[in-house]
C-alpha positions as CSV (number, residue, x, y, z in Angstrom):
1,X,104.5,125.1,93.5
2,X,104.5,121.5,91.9
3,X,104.8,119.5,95.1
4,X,101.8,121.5,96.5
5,X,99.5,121.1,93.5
6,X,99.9,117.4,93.1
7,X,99.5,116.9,97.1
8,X,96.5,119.4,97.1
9,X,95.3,117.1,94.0
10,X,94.7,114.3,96.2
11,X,93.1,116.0,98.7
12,X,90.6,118.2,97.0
13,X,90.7,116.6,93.9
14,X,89.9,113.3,94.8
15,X,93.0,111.5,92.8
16,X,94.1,109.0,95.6
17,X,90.3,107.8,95.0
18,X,91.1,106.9,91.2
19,X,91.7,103.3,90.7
20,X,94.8,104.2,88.5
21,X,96.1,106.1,91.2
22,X,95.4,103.8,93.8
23,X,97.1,101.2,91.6
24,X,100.3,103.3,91.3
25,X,100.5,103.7,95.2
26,X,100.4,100.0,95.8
27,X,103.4,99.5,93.1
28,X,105.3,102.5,95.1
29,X,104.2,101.4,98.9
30,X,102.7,104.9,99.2
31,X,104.4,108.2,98.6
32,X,108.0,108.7,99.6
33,X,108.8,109.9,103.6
34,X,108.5,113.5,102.2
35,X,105.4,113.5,100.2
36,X,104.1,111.5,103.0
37,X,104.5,113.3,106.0
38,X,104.1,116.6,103.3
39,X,100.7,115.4,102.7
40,X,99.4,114.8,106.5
41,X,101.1,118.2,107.5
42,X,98.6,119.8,104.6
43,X,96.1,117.8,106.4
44,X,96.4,119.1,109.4
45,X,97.0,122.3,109.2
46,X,94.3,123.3,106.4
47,X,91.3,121.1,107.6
48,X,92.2,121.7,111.7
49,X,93.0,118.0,112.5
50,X,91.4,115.7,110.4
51,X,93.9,113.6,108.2
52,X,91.1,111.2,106.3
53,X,93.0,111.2,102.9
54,X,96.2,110.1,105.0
55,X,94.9,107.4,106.9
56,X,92.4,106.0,104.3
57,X,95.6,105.7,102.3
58,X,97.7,104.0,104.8
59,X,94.6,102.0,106.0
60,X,95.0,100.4,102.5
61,X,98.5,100.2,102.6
62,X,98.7,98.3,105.8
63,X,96.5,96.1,104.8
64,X,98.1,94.9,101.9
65,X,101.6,94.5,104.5
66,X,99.6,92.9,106.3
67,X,98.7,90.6,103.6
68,X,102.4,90.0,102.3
69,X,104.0,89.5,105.5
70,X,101.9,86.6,106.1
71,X,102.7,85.3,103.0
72,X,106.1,85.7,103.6
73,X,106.1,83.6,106.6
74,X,107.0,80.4,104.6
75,X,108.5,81.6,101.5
76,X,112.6,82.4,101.6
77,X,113.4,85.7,102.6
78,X,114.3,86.6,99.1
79,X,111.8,85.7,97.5
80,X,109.2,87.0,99.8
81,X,111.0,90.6,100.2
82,X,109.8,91.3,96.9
83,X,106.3,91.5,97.8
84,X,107.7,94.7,100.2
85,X,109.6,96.3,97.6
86,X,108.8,99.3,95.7
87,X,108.6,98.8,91.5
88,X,107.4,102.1,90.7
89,X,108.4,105.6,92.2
90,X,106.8,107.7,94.4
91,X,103.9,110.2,92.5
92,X,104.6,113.3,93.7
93,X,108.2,113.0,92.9
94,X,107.6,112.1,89.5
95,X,105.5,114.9,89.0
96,X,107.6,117.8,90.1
97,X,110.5,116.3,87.7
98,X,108.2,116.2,84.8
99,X,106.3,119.2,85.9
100,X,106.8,122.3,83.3
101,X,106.7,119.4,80.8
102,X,103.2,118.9,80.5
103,X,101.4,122.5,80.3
104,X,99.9,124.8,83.4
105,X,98.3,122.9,86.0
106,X,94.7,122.1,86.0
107,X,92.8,124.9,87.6
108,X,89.9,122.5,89.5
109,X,93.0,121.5,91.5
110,X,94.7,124.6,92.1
111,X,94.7,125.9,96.0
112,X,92.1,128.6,96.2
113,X,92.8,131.9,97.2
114,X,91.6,130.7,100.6
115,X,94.5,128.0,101.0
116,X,97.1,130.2,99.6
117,X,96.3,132.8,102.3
118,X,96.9,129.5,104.7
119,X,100.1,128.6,103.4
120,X,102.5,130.9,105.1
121,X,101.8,129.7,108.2
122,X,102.1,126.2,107.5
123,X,105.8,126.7,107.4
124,X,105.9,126.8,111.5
125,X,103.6,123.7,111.4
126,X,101.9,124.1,114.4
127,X,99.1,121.9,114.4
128,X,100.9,119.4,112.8
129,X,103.6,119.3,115.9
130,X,100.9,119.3,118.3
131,X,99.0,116.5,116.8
132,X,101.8,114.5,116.7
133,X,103.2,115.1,120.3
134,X,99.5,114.5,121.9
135,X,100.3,110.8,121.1
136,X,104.0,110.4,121.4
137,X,103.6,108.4,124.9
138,X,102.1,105.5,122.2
139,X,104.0,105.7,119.0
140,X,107.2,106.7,120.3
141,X,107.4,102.5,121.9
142,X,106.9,101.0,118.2
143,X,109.4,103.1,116.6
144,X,112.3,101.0,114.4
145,X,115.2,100.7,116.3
146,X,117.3,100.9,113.0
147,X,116.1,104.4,112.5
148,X,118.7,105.4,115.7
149,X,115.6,107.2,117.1
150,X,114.9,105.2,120.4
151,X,112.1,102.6,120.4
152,X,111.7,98.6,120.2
153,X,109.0,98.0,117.6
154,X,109.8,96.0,114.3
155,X,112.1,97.1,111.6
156,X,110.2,99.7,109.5
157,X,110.0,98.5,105.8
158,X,112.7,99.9,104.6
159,X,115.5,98.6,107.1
160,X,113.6,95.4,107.0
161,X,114.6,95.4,103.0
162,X,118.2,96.1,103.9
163,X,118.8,92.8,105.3
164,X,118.0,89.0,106.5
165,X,114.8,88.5,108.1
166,X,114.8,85.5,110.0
167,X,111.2,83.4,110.6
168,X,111.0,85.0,113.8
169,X,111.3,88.5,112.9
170,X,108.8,88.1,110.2
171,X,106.3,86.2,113.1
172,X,106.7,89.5,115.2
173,X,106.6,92.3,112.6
174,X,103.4,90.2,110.9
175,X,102.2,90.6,114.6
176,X,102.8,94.0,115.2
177,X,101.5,94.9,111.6
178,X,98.3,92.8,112.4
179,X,97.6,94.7,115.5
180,X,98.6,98.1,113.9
181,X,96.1,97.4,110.8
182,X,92.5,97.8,112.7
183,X,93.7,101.2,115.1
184,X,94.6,102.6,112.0
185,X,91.3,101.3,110.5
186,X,89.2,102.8,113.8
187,X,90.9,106.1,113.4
188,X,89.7,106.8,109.7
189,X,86.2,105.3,111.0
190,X,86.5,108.4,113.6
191,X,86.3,111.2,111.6
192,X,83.3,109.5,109.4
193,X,79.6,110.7,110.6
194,X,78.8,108.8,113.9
195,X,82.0,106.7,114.0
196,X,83.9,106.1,117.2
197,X,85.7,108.3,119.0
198,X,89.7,108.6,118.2
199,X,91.1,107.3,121.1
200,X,95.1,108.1,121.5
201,X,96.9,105.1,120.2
202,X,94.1,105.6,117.3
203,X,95.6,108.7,116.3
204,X,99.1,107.3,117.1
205,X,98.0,104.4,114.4
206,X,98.9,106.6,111.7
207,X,101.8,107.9,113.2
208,X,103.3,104.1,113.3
209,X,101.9,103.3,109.8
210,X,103.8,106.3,108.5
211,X,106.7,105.6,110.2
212,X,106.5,101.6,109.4
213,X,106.4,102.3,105.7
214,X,108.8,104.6,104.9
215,X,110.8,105.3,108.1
216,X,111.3,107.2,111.5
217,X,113.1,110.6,110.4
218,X,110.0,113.0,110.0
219,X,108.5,112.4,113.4
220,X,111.6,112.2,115.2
């Protein structure tokens, strides 16, 4: 299965750690909402709970938003909105439209007979419901309210794209972003050898990021 070979890729074979890679994820903001949400599910449910390729990707991600909202505090709305938008399409979808096209896939990042057996499962996705649920009481506040699923935190990135952004919008989405940044930051630090313990609106941290860069539909 294409999609699972390029996801698994990243997560046992190290790709989201190879600077090309990680150059290609800046130019697309990340993977799409499916490849996204695809990859923390895989996460989840084949390493029992601990999502560090997810959130060390998002940790990176945010801070570059981070880094252009600020900027775009001065600069005309449409000129600065270009530092949020995407120029290069998401990875994963790219390589299942080109897969067949470039021989069999490479068998150092294959899922083993180990993760196959793991895979059936996975459909039901119960760890990954019940991770996201145990912090619902703390993302479910800074959801977009564009996305029509409740919440009154700042326009995720792509409803902020859709339209004007006035100063003060930009103030309070830099704001939320900047406070956002450093839980999602703890949270990967948490699941690193004597780093702090994941508190819940450090696990929600990556919920939010998630949902910030690409939209409120999968969790909802």
């Amino acid at each position: 299965m294409p999609e699972l070979r390029q996801l698994w890729s990243m997560l046992e074979g190290g790709a989201i750690m190879v600077v090309e890679v990680r150059h290609d994820l800046w130019r697309s903001w990340g993977l799409c909402p499916r490849h996204a949400w695809g990859l923390l599910a895989i996460e989840l449910e084949l390493r029992g709970g601990s999502p560090l390729t997810s959130t060390v990707l998002h940790e990176d991600l945010m801070g570059r938003a981070v880094r252009a909202m600020r900027i775009a505090r001065t600069q005309p709305w449409p000129l600065a909105r270009r530092r949020l938008v995407a120029t290069r399409r998401c990875l994963t979808c790219d390589f299942v439209e080109l897969a067949g096209r470039h021989g069999p896939a490479d068998p150092l990042v294959e899922p083993g007979p180990a993760q196959r057996t793991a895979i059936a499962p996975m459909a039901e996705l119960a760890r990954t419901r019940t991770w996201i649920a145990a912090a619902a009481a703390v993302w479910s506040a800074a959801r977009c309210p564009g996305c029509g699923v409740g919440g009154d935190g700042p326009r995720c990135r792509p409803h902020l794209l859709q339209g004007p952004a006035p100063r003060g919008e930009r103030h309070r989405t830099l704001e939320r972003l900047e406070a956002l940044a450093p839980r999602v930051t703890r949270y990967g630090r948490s699941m690193t050898w004597r780093g702090p313990t994941a508190r819940p609106e450090d696990r929600a941290a990556l919920v939010e990021a998630l949902g910030w860069m690409g939209g409120w539909g999968p969790p909802a």
